[in-house]
C-alpha positions in Angstrom: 0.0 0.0 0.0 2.9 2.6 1.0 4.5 1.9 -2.6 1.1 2.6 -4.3 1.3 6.2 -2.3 4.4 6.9 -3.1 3.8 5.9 -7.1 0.6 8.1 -6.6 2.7 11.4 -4.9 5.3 10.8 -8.0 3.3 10.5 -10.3 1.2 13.3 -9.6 4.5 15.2 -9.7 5.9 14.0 -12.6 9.2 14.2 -11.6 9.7 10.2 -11.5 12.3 10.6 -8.7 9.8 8.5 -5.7 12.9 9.1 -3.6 13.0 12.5 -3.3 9.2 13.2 -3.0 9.1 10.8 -0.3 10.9 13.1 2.1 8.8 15.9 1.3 6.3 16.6 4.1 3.0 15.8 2.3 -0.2 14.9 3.7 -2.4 12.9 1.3 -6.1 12.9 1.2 -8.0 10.5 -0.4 -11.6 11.4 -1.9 -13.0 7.7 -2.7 -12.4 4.4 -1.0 -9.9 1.7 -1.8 -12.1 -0.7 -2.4 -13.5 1.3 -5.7 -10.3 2.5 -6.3 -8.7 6.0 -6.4 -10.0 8.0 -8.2 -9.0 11.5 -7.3 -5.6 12.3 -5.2 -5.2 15.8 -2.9 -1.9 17.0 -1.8 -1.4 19.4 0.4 1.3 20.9 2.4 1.6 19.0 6.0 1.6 21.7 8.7 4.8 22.3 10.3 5.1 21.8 14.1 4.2 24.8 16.1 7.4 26.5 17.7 6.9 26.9 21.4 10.1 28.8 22.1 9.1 31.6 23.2 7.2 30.1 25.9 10.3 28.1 26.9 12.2 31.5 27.1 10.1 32.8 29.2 9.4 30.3 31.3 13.5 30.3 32.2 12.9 33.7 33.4 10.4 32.3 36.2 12.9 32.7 39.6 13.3 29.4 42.1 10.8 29.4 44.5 8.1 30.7 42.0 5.2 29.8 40.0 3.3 31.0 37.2 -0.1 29.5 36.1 -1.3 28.5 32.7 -3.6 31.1 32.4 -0.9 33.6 33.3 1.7 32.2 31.2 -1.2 32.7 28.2 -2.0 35.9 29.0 1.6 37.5 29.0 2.9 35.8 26.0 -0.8 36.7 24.2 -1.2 32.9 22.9 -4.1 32.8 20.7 -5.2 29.7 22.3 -5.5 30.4 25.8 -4.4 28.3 29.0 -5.0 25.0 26.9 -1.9 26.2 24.2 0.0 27.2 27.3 -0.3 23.6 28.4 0.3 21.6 25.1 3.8 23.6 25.1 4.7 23.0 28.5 3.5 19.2 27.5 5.9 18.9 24.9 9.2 20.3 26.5 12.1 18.8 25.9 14.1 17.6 27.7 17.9 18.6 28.3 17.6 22.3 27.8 17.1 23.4 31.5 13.2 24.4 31.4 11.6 24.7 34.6 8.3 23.5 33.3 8.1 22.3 37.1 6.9 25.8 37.7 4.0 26.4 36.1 1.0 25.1 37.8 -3.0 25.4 37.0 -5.0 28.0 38.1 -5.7 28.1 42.3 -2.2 26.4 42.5 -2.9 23.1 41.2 -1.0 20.6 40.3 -2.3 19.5 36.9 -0.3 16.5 36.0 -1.0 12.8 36.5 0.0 11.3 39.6 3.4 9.7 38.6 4.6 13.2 37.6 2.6 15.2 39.7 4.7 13.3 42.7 7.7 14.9 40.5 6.5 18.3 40.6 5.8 18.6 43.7 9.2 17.2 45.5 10.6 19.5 42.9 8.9 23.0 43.8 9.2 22.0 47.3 13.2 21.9 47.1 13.0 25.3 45.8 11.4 26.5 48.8 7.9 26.2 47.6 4.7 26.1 50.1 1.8 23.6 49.7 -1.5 24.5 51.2 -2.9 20.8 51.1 -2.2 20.0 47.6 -1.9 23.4 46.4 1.1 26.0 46.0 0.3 28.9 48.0 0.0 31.3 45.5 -0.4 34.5 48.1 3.6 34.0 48.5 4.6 32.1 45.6 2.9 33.6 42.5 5.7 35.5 40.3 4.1 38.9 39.4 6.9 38.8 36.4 10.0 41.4 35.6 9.2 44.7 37.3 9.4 47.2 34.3 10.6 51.1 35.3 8.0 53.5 34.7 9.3 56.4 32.5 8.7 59.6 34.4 8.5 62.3 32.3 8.9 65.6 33.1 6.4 67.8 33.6 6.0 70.4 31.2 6.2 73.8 32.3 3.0 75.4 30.9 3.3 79.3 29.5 2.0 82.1 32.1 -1.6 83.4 30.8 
Protein backbone atom coordinates (compact mmCIF):
# COMPACT_ATOMS: atom_id res chain seq x y z
CA UNK A 1 0.00 0.00 0.00
CA UNK A 2 2.86 2.62 1.04
CA UNK A 3 4.54 1.90 -2.59
CA UNK A 4 1.08 2.61 -4.33
CA UNK A 5 1.26 6.17 -2.30
CA UNK A 6 4.45 6.87 -3.11
CA UNK A 7 3.81 5.92 -7.07
CA UNK A 8 0.62 8.09 -6.64
CA UNK A 9 2.69 11.36 -4.90
CA UNK A 10 5.32 10.78 -7.95
CA UNK A 11 3.32 10.49 -10.33
CA UNK A 12 1.15 13.31 -9.60
CA UNK A 13 4.55 15.25 -9.72
CA UNK A 14 5.90 13.96 -12.64
CA UNK A 15 9.18 14.19 -11.60
CA UNK A 16 9.67 10.19 -11.50
CA UNK A 17 12.34 10.57 -8.67
CA UNK A 18 9.85 8.45 -5.67
CA UNK A 19 12.93 9.08 -3.58
CA UNK A 20 12.97 12.50 -3.28
CA UNK A 21 9.21 13.18 -3.01
CA UNK A 22 9.10 10.79 -0.33
CA UNK A 23 10.94 13.09 2.09
CA UNK A 24 8.77 15.91 1.31
CA UNK A 25 6.34 16.61 4.11
CA UNK A 26 2.99 15.80 2.28
CA UNK A 27 -0.25 14.85 3.66
CA UNK A 28 -2.44 12.89 1.31
CA UNK A 29 -6.12 12.91 1.24
CA UNK A 30 -8.04 10.54 -0.35
CA UNK A 31 -11.63 11.42 -1.90
CA UNK A 32 -13.04 7.67 -2.69
CA UNK A 33 -12.40 4.38 -0.99
CA UNK A 34 -9.91 1.68 -1.75
CA UNK A 35 -12.05 -0.66 -2.36
CA UNK A 36 -13.53 1.26 -5.67
CA UNK A 37 -10.30 2.51 -6.34
CA UNK A 38 -8.65 5.97 -6.45
CA UNK A 39 -9.96 8.03 -8.22
CA UNK A 40 -8.96 11.51 -7.33
CA UNK A 41 -5.62 12.32 -5.21
CA UNK A 42 -5.20 15.80 -2.91
CA UNK A 43 -1.86 16.98 -1.84
CA UNK A 44 -1.44 19.42 0.37
CA UNK A 45 1.34 20.89 2.39
CA UNK A 46 1.62 18.96 5.96
CA UNK A 47 1.62 21.72 8.69
CA UNK A 48 4.75 22.30 10.35
CA UNK A 49 5.13 21.79 14.06
CA UNK A 50 4.19 24.79 16.12
CA UNK A 51 7.36 26.54 17.66
CA UNK A 52 6.87 26.93 21.37
CA UNK A 53 10.06 28.76 22.14
CA UNK A 54 9.06 31.60 23.18
CA UNK A 55 7.24 30.13 25.93
CA UNK A 56 10.27 28.11 26.94
CA UNK A 57 12.20 31.55 27.14
CA UNK A 58 10.06 32.80 29.21
CA UNK A 59 9.36 30.26 31.34
CA UNK A 60 13.48 30.28 32.21
CA UNK A 61 12.85 33.69 33.42
CA UNK A 62 10.35 32.28 36.18
CA UNK A 63 12.90 32.67 39.59
CA UNK A 64 13.32 29.35 42.10
CA UNK A 65 10.78 29.36 44.46
CA UNK A 66 8.14 30.72 42.00
CA UNK A 67 5.20 29.77 40.01
CA UNK A 68 3.31 30.98 37.17
CA UNK A 69 -0.07 29.54 36.09
CA UNK A 70 -1.31 28.46 32.71
CA UNK A 71 -3.58 31.13 32.39
CA UNK A 72 -0.90 33.56 33.25
CA UNK A 73 1.66 32.24 31.20
CA UNK A 74 -1.19 32.75 28.18
CA UNK A 75 -2.03 35.93 29.01
CA UNK A 76 1.58 37.52 28.99
CA UNK A 77 2.87 35.84 25.96
CA UNK A 78 -0.82 36.65 24.23
CA UNK A 79 -1.22 32.90 22.88
CA UNK A 80 -4.05 32.77 20.73
CA UNK A 81 -5.23 29.70 22.27
CA UNK A 82 -5.49 30.44 25.84
CA UNK A 83 -4.44 28.30 28.98
CA UNK A 84 -4.98 25.03 26.91
CA UNK A 85 -1.90 26.21 24.18
CA UNK A 86 -0.02 27.18 27.29
CA UNK A 87 -0.32 23.58 28.43
CA UNK A 88 0.28 21.61 25.07
CA UNK A 89 3.81 23.64 25.10
CA UNK A 90 4.70 23.01 28.55
CA UNK A 91 3.49 19.21 27.53
CA UNK A 92 5.88 18.90 24.91
CA UNK A 93 9.15 20.29 26.50
CA UNK A 94 12.09 18.79 25.88
CA UNK A 95 14.06 17.57 27.72
CA UNK A 96 17.88 18.56 28.25
CA UNK A 97 17.56 22.25 27.82
CA UNK A 98 17.09 23.45 31.51
CA UNK A 99 13.23 24.42 31.36
CA UNK A 100 11.60 24.68 34.60
CA UNK A 101 8.33 23.49 33.31
CA UNK A 102 8.10 22.32 37.06
CA UNK A 103 6.92 25.75 37.72
CA UNK A 104 3.97 26.38 36.09
CA UNK A 105 0.96 25.12 37.85
CA UNK A 106 -3.00 25.38 36.96
CA UNK A 107 -4.99 28.02 38.14
CA UNK A 108 -5.65 28.14 42.27
CA UNK A 109 -2.23 26.45 42.47
CA UNK A 110 -2.86 23.09 41.22
CA UNK A 111 -1.02 20.57 40.32
CA UNK A 112 -2.30 19.54 36.85
CA UNK A 113 -0.34 16.47 36.00
CA UNK A 114 -1.03 12.84 36.52
CA UNK A 115 0.03 11.29 39.63
CA UNK A 116 3.43 9.75 38.57
CA UNK A 117 4.58 13.23 37.64
CA UNK A 118 2.55 15.19 39.69
CA UNK A 119 4.66 13.30 42.72
CA UNK A 120 7.69 14.94 40.51
CA UNK A 121 6.50 18.31 40.56
CA UNK A 122 5.77 18.59 43.72
CA UNK A 123 9.16 17.22 45.52
CA UNK A 124 10.61 19.49 42.92
CA UNK A 125 8.87 23.02 43.78
CA UNK A 126 9.19 21.97 47.30
CA UNK A 127 13.23 21.91 47.13
CA UNK A 128 13.05 25.30 45.80
CA UNK A 129 11.36 26.55 48.85
CA UNK A 130 7.86 26.19 47.59
CA UNK A 131 4.73 26.08 50.08
CA UNK A 132 1.75 23.63 49.75
CA UNK A 133 -1.48 24.52 51.18
CA UNK A 134 -2.92 20.84 51.06
CA UNK A 135 -2.19 19.96 47.61
CA UNK A 136 -1.91 23.44 46.38
CA UNK A 137 1.08 25.99 45.96
CA UNK A 138 0.26 28.89 47.97
CA UNK A 139 0.04 31.26 45.48
CA UNK A 140 -0.40 34.47 48.09
CA UNK A 141 3.64 33.95 48.51
CA UNK A 142 4.60 32.12 45.55
CA UNK A 143 2.94 33.62 42.47
CA UNK A 144 5.67 35.50 40.31
CA UNK A 145 4.10 38.93 39.45
CA UNK A 146 6.87 38.80 36.43
CA UNK A 147 9.97 41.39 35.64
CA UNK A 148 9.23 44.74 37.34
CA UNK A 149 9.41 47.19 34.31
CA UNK A 150 10.63 51.08 35.33
CA UNK A 151 8.01 53.50 34.70
CA UNK A 152 9.25 56.45 32.46
CA UNK A 153 8.73 59.56 34.35
CA UNK A 154 8.45 62.32 32.28
CA UNK A 155 8.95 65.63 33.06
CA UNK A 156 6.36 67.83 33.64
CA UNK A 157 6.04 70.41 31.20
CA UNK A 158 6.18 73.76 32.33
CA UNK A 159 2.97 75.37 30.90
CA UNK A 160 3.33 79.26 29.53
CA UNK A 161 2.03 82.06 32.07
CA UNK A 162 -1.55 83.39 30.78
Amino acid sequence: MSRLILFLVAKYFQNGSVQSVACRPFALRYTSGWGKGVRSVSVKKARAAPSWDHIYKFVKHVPRGNVVTYGDLARRLHLRGGARVAGYAMAACPNGRGIPWHRVVGAGGRIRLREPLAALQRKLLQTEGVQFIETRVDMARHLWKGARRRAKHKTPRSRPAR
